[in-house]
C-alpha positions as CSV (number, residue, x, y, z in Angstrom):
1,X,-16.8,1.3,-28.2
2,X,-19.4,4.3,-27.3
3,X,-18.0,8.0,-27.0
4,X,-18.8,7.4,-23.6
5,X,-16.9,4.8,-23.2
6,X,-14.4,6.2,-25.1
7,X,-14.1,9.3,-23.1
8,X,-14.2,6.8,-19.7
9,X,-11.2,5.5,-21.2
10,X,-8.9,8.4,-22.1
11,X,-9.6,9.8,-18.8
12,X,-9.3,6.5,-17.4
13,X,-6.1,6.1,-18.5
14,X,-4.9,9.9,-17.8
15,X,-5.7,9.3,-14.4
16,X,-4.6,5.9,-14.0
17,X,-1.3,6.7,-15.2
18,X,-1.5,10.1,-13.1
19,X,-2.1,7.9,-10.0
20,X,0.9,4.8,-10.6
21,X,3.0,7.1,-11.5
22,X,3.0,9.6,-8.6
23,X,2.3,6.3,-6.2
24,X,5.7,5.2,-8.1
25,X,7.3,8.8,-8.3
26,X,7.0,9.6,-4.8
27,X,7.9,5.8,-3.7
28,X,11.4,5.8,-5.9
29,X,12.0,9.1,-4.5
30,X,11.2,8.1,-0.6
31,X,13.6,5.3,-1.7
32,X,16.3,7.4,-3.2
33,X,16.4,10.0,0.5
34,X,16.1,6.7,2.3
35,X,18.6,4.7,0.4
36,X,21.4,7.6,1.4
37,X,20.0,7.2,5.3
38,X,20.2,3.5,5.5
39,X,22.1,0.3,4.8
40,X,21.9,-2.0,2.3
41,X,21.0,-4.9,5.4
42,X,17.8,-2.6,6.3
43,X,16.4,-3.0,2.9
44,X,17.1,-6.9,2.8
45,X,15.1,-7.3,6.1
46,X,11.9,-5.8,4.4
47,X,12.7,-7.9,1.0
48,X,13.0,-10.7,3.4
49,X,9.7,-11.1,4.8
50,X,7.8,-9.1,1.2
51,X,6.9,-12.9,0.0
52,X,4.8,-13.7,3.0
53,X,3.2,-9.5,3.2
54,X,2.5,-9.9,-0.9
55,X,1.1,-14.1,-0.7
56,X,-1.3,-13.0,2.6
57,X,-2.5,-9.7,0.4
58,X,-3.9,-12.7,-2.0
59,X,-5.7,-14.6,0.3
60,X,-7.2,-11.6,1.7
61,X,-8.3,-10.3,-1.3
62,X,-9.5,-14.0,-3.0
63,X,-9.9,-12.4,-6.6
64,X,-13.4,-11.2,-4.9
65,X,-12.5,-7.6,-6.1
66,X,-12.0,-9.0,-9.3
67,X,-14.9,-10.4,-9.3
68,X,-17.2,-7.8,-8.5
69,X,-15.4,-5.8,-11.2
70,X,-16.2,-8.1,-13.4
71,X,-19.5,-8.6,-12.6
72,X,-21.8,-5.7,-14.2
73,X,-25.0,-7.0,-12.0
74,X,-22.7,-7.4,-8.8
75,X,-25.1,-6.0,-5.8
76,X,-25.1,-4.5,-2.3
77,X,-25.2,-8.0,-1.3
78,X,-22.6,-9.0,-3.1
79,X,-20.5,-5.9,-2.0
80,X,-20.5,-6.8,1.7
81,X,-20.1,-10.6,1.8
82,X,-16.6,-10.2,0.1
83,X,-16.2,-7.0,2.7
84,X,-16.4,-9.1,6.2
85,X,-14.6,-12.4,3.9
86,X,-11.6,-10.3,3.2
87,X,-11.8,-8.7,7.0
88,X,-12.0,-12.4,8.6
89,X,-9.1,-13.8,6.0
90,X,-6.9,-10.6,7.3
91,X,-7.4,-11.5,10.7
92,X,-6.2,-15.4,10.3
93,X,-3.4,-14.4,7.8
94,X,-2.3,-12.0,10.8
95,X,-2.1,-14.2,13.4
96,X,-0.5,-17.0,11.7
97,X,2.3,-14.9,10.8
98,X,2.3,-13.8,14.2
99,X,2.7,-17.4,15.5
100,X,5.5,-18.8,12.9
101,X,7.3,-15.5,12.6
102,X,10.1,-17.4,15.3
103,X,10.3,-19.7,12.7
104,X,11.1,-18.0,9.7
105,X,13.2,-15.7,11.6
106,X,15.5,-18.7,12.5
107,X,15.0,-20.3,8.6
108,X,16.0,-16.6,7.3
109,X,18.6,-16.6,9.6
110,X,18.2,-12.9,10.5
111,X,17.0,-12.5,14.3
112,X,15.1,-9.1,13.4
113,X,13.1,-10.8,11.0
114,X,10.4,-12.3,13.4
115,X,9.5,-8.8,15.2
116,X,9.7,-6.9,11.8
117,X,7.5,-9.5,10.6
118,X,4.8,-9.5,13.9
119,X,4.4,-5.7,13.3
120,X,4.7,-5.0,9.7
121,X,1.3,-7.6,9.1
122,X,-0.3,-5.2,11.1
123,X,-0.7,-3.9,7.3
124,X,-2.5,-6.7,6.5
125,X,-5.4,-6.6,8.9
126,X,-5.6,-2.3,8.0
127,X,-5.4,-3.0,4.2
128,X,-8.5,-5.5,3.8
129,X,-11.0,-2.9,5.1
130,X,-9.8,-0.8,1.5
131,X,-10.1,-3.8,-0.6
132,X,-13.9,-3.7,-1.6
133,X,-13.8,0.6,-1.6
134,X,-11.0,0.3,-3.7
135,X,-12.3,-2.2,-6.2
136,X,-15.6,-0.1,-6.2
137,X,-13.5,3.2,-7.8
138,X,-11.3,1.0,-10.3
139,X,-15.2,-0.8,-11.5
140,X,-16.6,3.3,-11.7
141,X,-12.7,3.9,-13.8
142,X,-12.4,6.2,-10.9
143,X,-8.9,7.0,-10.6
144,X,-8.8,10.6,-9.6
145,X,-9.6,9.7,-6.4
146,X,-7.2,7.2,-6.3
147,X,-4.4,9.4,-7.1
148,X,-5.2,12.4,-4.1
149,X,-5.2,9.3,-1.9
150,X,-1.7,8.4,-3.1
151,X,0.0,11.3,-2.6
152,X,-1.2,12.2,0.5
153,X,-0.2,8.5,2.0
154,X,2.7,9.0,0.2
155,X,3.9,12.4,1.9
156,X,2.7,11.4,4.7
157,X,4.4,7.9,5.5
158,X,7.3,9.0,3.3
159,X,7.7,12.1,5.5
160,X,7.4,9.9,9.0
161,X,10.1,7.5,7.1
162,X,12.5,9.8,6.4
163,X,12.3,11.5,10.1
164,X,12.4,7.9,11.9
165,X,15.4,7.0,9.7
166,X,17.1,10.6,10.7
167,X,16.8,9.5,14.2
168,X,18.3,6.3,13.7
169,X,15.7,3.9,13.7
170,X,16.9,2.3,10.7
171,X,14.9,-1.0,9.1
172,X,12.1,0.6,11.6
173,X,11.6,3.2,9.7
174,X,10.1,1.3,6.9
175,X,8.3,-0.9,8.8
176,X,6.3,2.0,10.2
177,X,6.5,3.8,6.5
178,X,4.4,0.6,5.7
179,X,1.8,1.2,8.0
180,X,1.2,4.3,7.8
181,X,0.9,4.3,3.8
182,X,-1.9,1.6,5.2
183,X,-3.5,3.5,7.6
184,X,-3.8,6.8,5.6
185,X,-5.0,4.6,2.5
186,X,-7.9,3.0,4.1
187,X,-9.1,5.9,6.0
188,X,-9.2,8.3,3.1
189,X,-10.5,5.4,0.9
190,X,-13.5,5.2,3.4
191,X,-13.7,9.4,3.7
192,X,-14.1,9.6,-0.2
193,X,-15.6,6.7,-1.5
194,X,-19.7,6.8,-0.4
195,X,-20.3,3.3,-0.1
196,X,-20.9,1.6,3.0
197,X,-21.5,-2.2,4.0
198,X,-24.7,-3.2,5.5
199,X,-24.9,-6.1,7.6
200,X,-25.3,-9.1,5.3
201,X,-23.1,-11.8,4.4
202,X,-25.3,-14.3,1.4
203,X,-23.3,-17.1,1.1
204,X,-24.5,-18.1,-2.6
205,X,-23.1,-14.5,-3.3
206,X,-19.6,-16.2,-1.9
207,X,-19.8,-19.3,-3.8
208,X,-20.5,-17.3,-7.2
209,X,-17.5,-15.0,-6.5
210,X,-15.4,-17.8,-5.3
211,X,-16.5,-19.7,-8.7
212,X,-14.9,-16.7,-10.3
213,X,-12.1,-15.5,-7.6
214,X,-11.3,-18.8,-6.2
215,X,-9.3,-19.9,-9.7
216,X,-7.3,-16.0,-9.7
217,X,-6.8,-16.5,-6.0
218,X,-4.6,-19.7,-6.4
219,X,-3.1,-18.3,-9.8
220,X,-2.2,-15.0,-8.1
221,X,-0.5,-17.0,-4.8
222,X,1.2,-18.9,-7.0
223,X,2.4,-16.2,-9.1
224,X,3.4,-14.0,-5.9
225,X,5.1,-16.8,-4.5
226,X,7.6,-17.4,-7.6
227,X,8.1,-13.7,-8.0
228,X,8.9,-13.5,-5.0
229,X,10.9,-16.6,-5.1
230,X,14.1,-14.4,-5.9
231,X,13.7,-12.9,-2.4
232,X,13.5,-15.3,-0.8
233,X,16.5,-17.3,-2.1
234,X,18.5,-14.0,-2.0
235,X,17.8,-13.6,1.7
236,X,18.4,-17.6,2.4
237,X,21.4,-17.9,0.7
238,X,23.0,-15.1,0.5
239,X,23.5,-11.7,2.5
240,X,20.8,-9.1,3.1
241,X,23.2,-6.5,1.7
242,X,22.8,-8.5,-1.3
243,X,19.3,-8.8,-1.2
244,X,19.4,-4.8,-0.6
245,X,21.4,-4.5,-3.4
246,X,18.7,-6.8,-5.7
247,X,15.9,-4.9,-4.2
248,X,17.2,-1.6,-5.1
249,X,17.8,-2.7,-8.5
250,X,14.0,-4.2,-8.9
251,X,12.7,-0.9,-8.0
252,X,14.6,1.1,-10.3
253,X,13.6,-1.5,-13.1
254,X,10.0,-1.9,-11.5
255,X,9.4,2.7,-11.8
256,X,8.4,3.1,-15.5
257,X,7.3,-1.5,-15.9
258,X,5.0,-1.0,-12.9
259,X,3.7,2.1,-13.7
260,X,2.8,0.1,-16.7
261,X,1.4,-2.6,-15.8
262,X,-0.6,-1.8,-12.8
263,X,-2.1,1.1,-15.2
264,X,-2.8,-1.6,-17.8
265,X,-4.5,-4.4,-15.2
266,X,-6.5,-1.2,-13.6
267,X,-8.0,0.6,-16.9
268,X,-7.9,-2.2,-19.4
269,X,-9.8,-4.8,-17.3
270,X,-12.8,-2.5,-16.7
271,X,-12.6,-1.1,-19.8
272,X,-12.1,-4.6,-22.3
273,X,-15.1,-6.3,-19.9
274,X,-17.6,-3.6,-21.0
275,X,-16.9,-4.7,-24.9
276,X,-16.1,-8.7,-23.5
277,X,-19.2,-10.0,-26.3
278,X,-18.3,-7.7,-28.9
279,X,-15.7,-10.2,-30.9
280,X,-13.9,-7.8,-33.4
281,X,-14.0,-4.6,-31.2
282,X,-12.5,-6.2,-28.0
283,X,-9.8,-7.6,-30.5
284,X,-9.6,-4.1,-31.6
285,X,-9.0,-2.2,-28.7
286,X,-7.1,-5.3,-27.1
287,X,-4.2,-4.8,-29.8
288,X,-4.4,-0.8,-29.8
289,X,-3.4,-1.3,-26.0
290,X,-0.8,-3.9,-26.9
291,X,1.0,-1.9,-29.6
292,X,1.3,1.4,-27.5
293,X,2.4,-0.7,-24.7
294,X,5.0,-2.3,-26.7
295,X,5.9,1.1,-28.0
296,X,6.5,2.6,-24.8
297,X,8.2,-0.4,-22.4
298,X,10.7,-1.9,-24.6
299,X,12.5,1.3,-25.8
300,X,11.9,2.3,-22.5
301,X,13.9,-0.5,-20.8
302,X,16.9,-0.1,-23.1
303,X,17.1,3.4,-22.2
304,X,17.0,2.8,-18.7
305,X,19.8,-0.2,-19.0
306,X,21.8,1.7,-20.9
307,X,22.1,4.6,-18.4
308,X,21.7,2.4,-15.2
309,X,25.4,3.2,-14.4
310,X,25.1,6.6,-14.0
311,X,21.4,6.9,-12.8
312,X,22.4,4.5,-9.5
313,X,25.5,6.5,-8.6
314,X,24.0,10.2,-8.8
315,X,20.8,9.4,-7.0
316,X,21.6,6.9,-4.3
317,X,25.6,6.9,-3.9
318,X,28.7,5.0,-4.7
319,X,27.7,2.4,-1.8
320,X,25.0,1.2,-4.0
321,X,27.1,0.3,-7.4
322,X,26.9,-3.4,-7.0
323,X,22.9,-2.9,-8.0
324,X,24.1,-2.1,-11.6
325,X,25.2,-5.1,-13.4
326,X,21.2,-6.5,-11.6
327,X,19.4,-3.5,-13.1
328,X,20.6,-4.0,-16.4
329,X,19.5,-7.6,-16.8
330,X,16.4,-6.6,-15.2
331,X,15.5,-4.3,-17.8
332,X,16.0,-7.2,-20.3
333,X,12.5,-9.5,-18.2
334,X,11.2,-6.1,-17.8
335,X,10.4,-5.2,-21.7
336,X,8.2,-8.4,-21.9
337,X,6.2,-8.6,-18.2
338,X,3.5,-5.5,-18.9
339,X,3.1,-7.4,-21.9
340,X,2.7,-10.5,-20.5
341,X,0.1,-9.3,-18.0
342,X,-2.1,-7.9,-20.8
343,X,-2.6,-10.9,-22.1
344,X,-3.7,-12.2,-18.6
345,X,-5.9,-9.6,-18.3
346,X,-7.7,-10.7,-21.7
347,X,-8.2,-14.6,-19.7
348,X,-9.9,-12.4,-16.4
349,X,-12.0,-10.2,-19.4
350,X,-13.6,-13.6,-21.4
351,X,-13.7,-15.3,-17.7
352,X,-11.8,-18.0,-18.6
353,X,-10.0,-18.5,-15.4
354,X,-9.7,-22.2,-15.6
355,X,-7.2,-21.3,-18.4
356,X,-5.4,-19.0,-16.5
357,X,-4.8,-21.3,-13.5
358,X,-3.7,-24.5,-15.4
359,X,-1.4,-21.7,-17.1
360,X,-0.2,-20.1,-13.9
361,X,0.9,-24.2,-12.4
362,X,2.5,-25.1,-15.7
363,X,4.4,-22.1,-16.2
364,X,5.9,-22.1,-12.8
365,X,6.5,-25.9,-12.9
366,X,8.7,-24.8,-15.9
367,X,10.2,-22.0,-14.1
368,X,10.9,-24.0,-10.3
369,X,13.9,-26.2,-12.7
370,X,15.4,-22.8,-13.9
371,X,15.6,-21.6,-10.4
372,X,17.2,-24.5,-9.0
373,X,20.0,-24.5,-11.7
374,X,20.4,-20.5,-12.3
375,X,21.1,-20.2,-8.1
376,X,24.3,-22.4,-8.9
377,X,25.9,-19.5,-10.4
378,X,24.9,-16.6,-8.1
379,X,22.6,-13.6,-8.0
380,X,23.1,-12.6,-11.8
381,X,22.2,-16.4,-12.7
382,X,19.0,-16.2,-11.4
383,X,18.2,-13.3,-13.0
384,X,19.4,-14.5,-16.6
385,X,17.2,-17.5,-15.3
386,X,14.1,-14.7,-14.7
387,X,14.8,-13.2,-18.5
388,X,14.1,-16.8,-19.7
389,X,11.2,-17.3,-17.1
390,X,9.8,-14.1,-18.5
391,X,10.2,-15.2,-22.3
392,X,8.9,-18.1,-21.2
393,X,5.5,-17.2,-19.6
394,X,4.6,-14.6,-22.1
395,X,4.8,-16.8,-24.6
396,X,2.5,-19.2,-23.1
397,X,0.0,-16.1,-21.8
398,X,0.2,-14.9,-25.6
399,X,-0.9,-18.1,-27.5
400,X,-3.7,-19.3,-24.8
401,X,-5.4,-15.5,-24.4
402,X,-4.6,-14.5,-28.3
403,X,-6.7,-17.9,-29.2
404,X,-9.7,-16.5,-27.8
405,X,-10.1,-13.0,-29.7
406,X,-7.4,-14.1,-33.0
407,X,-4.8,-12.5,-32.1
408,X,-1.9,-14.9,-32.3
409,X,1.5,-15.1,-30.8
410,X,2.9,-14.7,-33.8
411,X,1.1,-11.9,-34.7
412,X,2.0,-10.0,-31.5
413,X,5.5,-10.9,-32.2
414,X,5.6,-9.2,-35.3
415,X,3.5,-6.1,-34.2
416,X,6.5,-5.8,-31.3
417,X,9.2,-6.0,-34.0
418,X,9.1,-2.8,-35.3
419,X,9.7,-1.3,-31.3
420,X,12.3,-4.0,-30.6
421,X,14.7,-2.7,-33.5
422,X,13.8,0.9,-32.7
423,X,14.9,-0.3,-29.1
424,X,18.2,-1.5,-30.6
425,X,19.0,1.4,-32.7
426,X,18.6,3.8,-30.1
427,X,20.2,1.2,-27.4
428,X,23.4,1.9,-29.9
429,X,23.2,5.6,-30.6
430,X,22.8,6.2,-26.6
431,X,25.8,3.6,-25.9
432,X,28.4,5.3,-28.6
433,X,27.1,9.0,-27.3
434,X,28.5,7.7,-23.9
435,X,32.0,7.0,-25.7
436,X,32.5,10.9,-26.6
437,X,30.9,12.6,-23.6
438,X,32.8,14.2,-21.1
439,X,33.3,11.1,-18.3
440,X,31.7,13.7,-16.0
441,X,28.6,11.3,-14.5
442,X,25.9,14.3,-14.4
443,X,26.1,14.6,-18.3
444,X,26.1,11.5,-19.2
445,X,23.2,10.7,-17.4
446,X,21.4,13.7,-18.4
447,X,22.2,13.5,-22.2
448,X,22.0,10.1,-22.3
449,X,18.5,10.1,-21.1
450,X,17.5,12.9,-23.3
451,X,18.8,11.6,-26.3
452,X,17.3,8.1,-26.2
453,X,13.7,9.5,-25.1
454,X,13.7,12.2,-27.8
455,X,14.7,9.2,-30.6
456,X,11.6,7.0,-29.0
457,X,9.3,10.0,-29.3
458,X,10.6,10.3,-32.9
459,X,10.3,6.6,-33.4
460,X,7.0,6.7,-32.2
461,X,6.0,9.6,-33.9
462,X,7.0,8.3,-37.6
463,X,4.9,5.0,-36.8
464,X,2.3,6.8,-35.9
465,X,1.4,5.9,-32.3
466,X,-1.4,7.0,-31.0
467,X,0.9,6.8,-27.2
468,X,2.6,10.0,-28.7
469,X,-0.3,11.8,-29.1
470,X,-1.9,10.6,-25.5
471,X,0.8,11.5,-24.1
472,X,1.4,15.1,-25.8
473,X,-2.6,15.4,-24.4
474,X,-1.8,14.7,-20.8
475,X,1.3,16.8,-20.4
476,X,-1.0,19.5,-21.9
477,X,-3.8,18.5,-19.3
478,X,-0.9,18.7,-16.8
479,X,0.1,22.0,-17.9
480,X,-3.3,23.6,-17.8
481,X,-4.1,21.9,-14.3
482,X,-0.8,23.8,-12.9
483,X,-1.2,26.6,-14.9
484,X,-5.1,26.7,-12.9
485,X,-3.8,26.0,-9.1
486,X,-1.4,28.8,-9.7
487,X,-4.2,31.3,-10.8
């Protein structure tokens, strides 16, 4: 890798990680004020109709942005065709949604979901004129601008939620929270970002990035539409305060393993296709991410399933204790998903999509049978279900994508060892520190937290990960950036 490309990385990744976790940050936050001002119910509406907002976001994309990313010779051309595609997709997705929400509002058996559903696509339509700006600044590893743009749709539609949801307006309030975040996104992606689209749409530009999308386009839908799967049971078959409760849960798991992994798909896919024909150094680089990543995320989730208990009942409320017993189990699928993506990412980087679509339909025609039988024994059945899902589809992700550069399974395996017992030993320490604090919750949930991340820092720190070190480097970039605004 070139000191070039080394220094695009590191400050890739500082700002990358800057941007998720603020657009995270400020979301779990939003949710915690917004949590106290509404209902369980409101939440389940929005978790109810998330599967058909997340599985239209695919089509409208197509892998296109993906494509162009990966594409080093991608032109103007190129550029705009996928533009006015992803435009015309948004506008079909929107009004079939429109036309069967009636439908699923009666199959969902929740009246409010049809009109939450006819304006919150609205999104949709608003979203798809982002898609090529945004894929331009992650192929430039241009995530500085990404993350002013996230925190001022995140103040912005956070602020306007918070205010509707004062007034009463309930689930309304995050339907318009949605659109706004939208609205402010794509306009300040078009303010900042210099290119433009010119009136051309080359149809043997489509069919090249269709080649190349078309195969992450079906493996991304059908990947949205298992994870979302839960959802949609939850909301069928059960209550939406129990879906509220599940959804609350997912995003305390989904802070830190989202922050993760949507840092990891942003900087590492850029990054790994610039060394794709360079054998031994994308192998390289590919298992320095790996390591660090299983470093941070597995310790992390331990930590956060060990203090779930008291984390839940300080920041959102007594009202929203049935989420605990979920967040904990979560945490267990959650230590192996940003792995699991990395090696996806690896498939995207060698274009090998063909392997990552047969992949995506046999792992969910594994997963569909563990549904069907973990539902039989409640909420916290399918998630023990999900944890072997997980196990099972990083497994698979590991041995097809490690094939290509040498890097078995088995050798990941053992390189995540050494974190998984660290995990344990400071799952144990945290647990019988619980024992002997006072029961008061605001110190067990402060000393709790502090002990286990000062043990992972130590952990890390005797095995010599280089995360430790990144990560002393961006709270000291941190530091001097406040230190400078306050000058």
């Amino acid at each position: 890798m070139s000191k070039s490309l080394k220094q695009q990385t590191v400050s890739g990744l500082f700002w990358s990680i800057a941007d998720k976790t603020v657009e995270q940050a400020s979301r779990f936050i939003i949710g915690i004020i917004l949590a106290r001002l509404l209902l369980p119910a409101d939440f389940g509406i929005i978790g109810m109709v998330t599967v058909f907002m997340v599985v239209s976001q695919s089509f409208i994309d197509s892998g296109f942005g993906q494509a162009l990313i990966q594409n080093r010779d991608a032109k103007q051309r190129d550029f705009s065709t996928a533009f006015y595609f992803n435009i015309a997709i948004a506008l079909i997705m929107y009004s079939l949604i429109y036309l069967s929400a009636d439908f699923i509002a009666t199959f969902m058996k929740n009246e409010l979901v049809g009109p939450v559903l006819r304006v919150i696509s609205i999104a949709l339509v608003v979203n798809s004129f982002g898609v090529i700006q945004r894929a331009i600044l992650i192929k430039n590893i241009d995530f500085k601008t990404q993350l002013w743009i996230q925190v001022a749709s995140n103040l912005f539609s956070g602020g306007l939620a918070i205010l509707l949801a004062l007034k009463g307006y309930g689930v309304w309030s995050l339907v318009c929270k949605l659109i706004a975040k939208s609205c402010v996104d794509t306009t300040l992606l078009w303010v900042l970002n210099r290119w433009r689209p010119t009136w051309e749409f080359c149809w043997k530009s489509f069919r090249q990035m269709f080649a190349f999308g078309g195969r992450i386009l079906v493996s991304d839908v059908i990947n949205k539409l298992y994870r979302n799967l839960y959802y949609f049971i939850i909301g069928r078959f059960f209550s939406a305060s129990d879906l509220g409760f599940y959804s609350r849960a997912e995003q305390f798991e989904q802070l830190p393993s989202n922050i993760l992994t949507l840092t990891l798909q942003r900087v590492t896919y850029p990054v790994l296709c610039k060394v794709t024909d360079d054998g031994d150094n994308l192998k390289l680089k590919f298992r320095l991410f790996y390591r660090n990543i299983a470093y941070i995320v597995i310790p992390l989730m331990a930590i956060l399933a060990i203090v779930s208990k008291p984390l839940i009942e300080v920041l959102i409320g007594s009202k929203w204790l049935p989420s605990v017993q979920y967040l904990r189990l979560l945490c267990i699928a959650g230590m192996v998903v940003p792995l699991s993506y990395l090696n996806i990412n690896l498939l995207k980087v060698k274009g090998r999509t063909d392997i990552l679509l047969k992949l995506e339909i046999v792992k969910k025609l594994l997963a569909v049978p563990i549904v069907i039988v973990s539902m039989r024994f409640g909420i916290t059945g399918l998630i023990y279900g999900l944890i072997l899902a997980s196990i099972i589809e990083f497994s698979l992700n590991s041995y097809f994508s490690g094939r290509l550069i040498r890097y078995h399974i088995l050798t990941q395996v053992t390189d995540a060892m050494p974190f998984v017992f660290g995990a344990v030993c400071i799952s144990l320490v945290v647990y019988v520190s619980g024992l002997i604090l006072p029961a008061n919750i605001y110190i067990q949930l402060i000393v709790k937290t502090s002990l286990g991340l000062i043990m992972m820092a130590g952990w890390g720190k005797m095995l010599k990960m280089q995360a430790v070190d990144i990560s002393i480097h961006f709270l000291q970039r941190i530091a001097l950036s406040a230190k400078g605004m306050f000058k």
